[in-house]
C-alpha positions in Angstrom: 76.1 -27.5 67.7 75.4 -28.2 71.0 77.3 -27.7 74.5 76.1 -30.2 76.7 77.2 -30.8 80.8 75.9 -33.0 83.9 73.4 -31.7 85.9 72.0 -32.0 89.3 74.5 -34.9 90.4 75.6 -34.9 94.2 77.9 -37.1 94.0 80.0 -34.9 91.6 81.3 -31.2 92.0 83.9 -29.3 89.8 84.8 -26.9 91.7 87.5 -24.8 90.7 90.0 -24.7 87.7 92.8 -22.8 86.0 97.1 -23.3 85.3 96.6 -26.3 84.0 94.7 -28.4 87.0 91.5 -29.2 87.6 90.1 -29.1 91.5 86.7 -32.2 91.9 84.7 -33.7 94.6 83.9 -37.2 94.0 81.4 -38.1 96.8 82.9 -36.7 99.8 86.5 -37.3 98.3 88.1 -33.8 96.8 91.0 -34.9 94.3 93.4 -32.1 92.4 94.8 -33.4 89.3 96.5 -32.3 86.0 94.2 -30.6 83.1 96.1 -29.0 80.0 92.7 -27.6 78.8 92.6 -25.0 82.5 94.9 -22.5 80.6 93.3 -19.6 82.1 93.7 -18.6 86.0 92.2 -20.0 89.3 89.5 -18.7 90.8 90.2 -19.8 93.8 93.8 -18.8 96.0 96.5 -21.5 96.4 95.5 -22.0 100.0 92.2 -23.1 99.2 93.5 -25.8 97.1 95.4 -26.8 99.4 93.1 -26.8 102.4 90.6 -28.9 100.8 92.6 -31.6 98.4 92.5 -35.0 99.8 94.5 -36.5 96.9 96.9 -35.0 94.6 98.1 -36.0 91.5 101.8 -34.8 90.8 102.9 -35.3 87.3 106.2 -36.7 86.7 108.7 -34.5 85.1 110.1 -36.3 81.9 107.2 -39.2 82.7 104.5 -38.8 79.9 103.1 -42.3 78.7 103.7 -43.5 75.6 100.2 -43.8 74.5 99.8 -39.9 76.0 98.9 -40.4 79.7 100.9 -38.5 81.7 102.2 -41.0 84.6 103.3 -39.8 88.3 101.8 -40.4 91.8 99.0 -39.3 94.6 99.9 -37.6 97.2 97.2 -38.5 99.9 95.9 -37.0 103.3 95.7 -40.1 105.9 92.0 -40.5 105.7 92.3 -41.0 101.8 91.6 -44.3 101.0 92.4 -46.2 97.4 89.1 -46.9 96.5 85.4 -45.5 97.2 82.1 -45.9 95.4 80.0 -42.7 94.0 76.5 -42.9 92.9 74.8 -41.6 89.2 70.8 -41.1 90.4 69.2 -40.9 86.7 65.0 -41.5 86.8 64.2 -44.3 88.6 67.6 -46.6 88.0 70.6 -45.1 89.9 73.8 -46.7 88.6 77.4 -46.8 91.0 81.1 -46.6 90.0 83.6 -48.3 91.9 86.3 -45.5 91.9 90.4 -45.8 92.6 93.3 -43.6 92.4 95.8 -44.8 88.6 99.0 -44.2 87.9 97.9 -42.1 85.3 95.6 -39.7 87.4 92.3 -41.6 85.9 90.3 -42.5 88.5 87.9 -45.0 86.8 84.7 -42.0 85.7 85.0 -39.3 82.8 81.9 -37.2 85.0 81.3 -35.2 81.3 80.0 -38.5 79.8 77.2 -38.8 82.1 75.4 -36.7 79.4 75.4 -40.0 76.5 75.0 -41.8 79.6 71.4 -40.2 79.6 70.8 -40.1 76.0 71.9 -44.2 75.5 69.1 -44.9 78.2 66.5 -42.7 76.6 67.5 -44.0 72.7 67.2 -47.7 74.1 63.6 -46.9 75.8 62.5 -45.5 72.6 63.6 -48.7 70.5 62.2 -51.1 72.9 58.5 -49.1 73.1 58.6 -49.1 69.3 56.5 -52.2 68.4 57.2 -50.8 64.6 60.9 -51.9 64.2 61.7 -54.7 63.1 64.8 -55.5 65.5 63.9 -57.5 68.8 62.3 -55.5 71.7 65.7 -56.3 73.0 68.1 -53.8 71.6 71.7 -55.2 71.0 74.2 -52.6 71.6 78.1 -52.8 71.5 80.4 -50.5 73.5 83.4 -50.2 72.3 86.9 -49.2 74.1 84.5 -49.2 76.8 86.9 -48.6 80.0 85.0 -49.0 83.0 81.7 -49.5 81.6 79.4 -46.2 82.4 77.8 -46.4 78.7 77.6 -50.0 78.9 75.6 -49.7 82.4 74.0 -47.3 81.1 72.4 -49.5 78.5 72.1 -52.8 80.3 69.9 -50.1 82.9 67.2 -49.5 80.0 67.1 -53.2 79.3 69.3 -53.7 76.4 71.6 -56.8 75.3 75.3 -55.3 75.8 78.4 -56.7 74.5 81.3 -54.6 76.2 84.8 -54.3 74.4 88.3 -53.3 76.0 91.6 -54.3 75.4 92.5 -54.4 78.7 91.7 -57.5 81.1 92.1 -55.0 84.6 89.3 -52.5 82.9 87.1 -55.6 82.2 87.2 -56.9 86.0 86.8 -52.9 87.1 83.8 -52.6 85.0 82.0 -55.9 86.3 82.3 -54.3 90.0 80.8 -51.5 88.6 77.5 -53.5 87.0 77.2 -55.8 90.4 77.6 -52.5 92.1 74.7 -51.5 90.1 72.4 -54.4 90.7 72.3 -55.3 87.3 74.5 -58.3 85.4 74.6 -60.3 82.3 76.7 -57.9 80.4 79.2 -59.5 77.6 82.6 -58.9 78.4 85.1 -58.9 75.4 89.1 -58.8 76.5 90.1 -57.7 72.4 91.5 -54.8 70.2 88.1 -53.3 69.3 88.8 -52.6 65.6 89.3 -56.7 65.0 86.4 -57.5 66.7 84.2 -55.2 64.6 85.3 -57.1 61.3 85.5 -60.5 62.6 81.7 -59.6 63.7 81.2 -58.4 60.1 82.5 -61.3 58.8 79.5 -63.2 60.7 76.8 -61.4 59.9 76.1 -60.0 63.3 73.7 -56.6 63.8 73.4 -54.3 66.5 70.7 -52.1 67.3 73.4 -49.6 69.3 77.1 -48.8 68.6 78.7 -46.6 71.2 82.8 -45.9 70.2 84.8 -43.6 72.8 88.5 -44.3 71.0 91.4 -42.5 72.9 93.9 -40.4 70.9 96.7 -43.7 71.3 95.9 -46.9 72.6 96.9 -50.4 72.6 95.5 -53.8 71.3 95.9 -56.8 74.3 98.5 -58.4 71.7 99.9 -55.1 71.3 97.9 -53.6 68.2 98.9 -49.6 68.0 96.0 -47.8 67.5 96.6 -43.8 66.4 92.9 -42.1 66.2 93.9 -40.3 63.0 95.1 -43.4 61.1 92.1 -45.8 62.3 89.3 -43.7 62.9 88.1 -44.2 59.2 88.3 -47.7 59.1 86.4 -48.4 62.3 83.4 -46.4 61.6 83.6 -48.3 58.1 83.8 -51.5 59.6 81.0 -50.4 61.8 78.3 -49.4 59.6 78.9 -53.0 58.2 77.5 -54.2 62.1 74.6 -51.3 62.5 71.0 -52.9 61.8 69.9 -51.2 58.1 66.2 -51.4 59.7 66.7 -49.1 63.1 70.1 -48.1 64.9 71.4 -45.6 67.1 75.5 -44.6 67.6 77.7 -42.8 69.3 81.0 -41.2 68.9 83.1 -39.3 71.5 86.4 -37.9 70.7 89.2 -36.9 73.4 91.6 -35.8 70.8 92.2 -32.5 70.7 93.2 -31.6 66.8 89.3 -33.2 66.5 86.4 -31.2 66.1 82.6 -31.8 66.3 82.5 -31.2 62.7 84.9 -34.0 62.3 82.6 -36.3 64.2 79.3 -35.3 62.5 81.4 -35.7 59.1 82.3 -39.7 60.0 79.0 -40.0 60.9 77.3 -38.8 57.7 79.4 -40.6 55.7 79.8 -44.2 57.5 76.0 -44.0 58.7 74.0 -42.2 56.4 70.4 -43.6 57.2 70.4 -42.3 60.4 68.7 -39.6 59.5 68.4 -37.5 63.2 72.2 -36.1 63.7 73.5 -34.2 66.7 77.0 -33.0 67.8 78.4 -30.8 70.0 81.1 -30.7 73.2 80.7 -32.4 76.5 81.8 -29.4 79.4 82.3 -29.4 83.0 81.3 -26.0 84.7 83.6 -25.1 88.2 81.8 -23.2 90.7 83.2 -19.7 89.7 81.3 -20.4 85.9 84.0 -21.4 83.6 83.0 -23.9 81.4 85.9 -26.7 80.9 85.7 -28.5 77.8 86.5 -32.3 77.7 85.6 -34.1 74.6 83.6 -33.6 71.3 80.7 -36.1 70.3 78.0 -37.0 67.5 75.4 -38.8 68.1 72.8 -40.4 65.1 69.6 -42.5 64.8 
């Protein structure tokens, strides 16, 4: 199993954590927000906090989302603005994120995913030097619940075909800054509940060299489909290894739940994918300045 965090990225800094909060610099911007996996203490006094937050989320008592968010409002310092742009340098292609304050403390990044950022780009080199396969020099890869579109940048960056997925028409427009912010374009955008458009894909046949899934814990469809990771999970990754190319495919799975292990993950995969033959799976950590290491989500990633 493997423990896996971002490294050597200015434009991103955890730097403290503990009693349930989380304390980050996004480019020169230092937000405080909610974080139920900080159980343990600060390092850091109360004052310090407080002398160098520029945006804090408070949590509304009584105000948790239906779908799990917890919902409340930024407090902001006056030279706070709503939105700011942070850079992901990464070889020779840097990639930028549009970023902006959410009702439900998200701010448009998970930093802990830059991580599959880096192995998507590398897989997709790989394919696309590989006269041996089969599939197109051009890898077709399908992100689904794909938010604002870090994995799917990721991808188009290394020269790959990407079809982007997200219930959500707001996400889709966030994550097309985000790619002209990037200097890069032609991505497919897909405003649908991601577990029809795998079967309806199915259905026609289609292939793709790359599947990246990041399902929330609760979520829902643009016509209101309920999606519950527990009851679904099964039937996507089923659906999906109806879409991965038999010849040569990559995927990725990242799970936010917590009552999911990386166990759980590398299970799915084996079972839904069992040609890919190379398997990894581990946890995706943030590390605050005093050397805790917060963990964020588990993944598995196969080819």
């Amino acid at each position: 199993m493997k423990l896996l965090t971002p490294e050597n990225w200015p434009d991103y800094e955890l730097i403290d954590t503990g009693d349930y909060e989380k304390l980050e610099r996004f480019g020169k911007y230092i937000l405080r927000r909610p974080e139920p996996q900080a159980v343990w203490r600060k390092a850091l006094p109360e004052k310090d906090w407080e002398r160098q937050t520029d945006a804090w989320f408070k949590k509304e008592k009584g105000k948790a989302h239906s779908e799990g968010n917890e919902k409340g409002e930024w407090m902001l310092n006056p030279k706070m603005p709503q939105q700011w742009f942070i850079s992901y340098p990464y070889k020779n292609r840097g990639l930028r994120f549009r970023l902006g304050l959410t009702a439900f403390k998200h701010v448009g990044i998970f930093p802990e995913q830059a991580e599959n950022w880096n192995y998507i780009y590398e897989v997709i080199n790989g394919f696309r030097a590989d006269v041996s396969t089969s599939a197109d020099r051009t890898p077709k890869v399908l992100n689904l619940f794909a938010y604002t579109g870090g994995a799917s940048l990721a991808a188009k960056a290394a020269g790959a075909d990407v079809t982007h997925v997200d219930s959500v028409r707001q996400v889709l427009s966030w994550s097309r800054e985000n790619m002209e912010a990037s200097g890069l374009d032609n991505i497919r955008w897909v405003c649908e509940d991601a577990l029809k458009f795998v079967k309806r894909e199915a259905k026609r046949g289609k292939k793709y060299q790359g599947i990246i899934l990041d399902p929330p814990a609760y979520g829902r469809g643009p016509e209101g489909e309920k999606w519950i990771l527990e009851d679904h999970i099964a039937e996507l990754m089923e659906a999906c290894s109806r879409i991965s190319d038999e010849n040569k495919a990559f995927c990725v799975l990242n799970l936010y739940s917590m009552g999911f292990s990386s166990l759980i993950a590398g299970n799915l995969m084996k079972d839904y994918l069992p040609k890919n033959t190379t398997l990894e799976f581990g946890e995706l950590f943030l590390q605050d300045s005093a050397g805790r290491k917060l963990p964020l989500s588990v993944f598995c990633r196969s080819q």
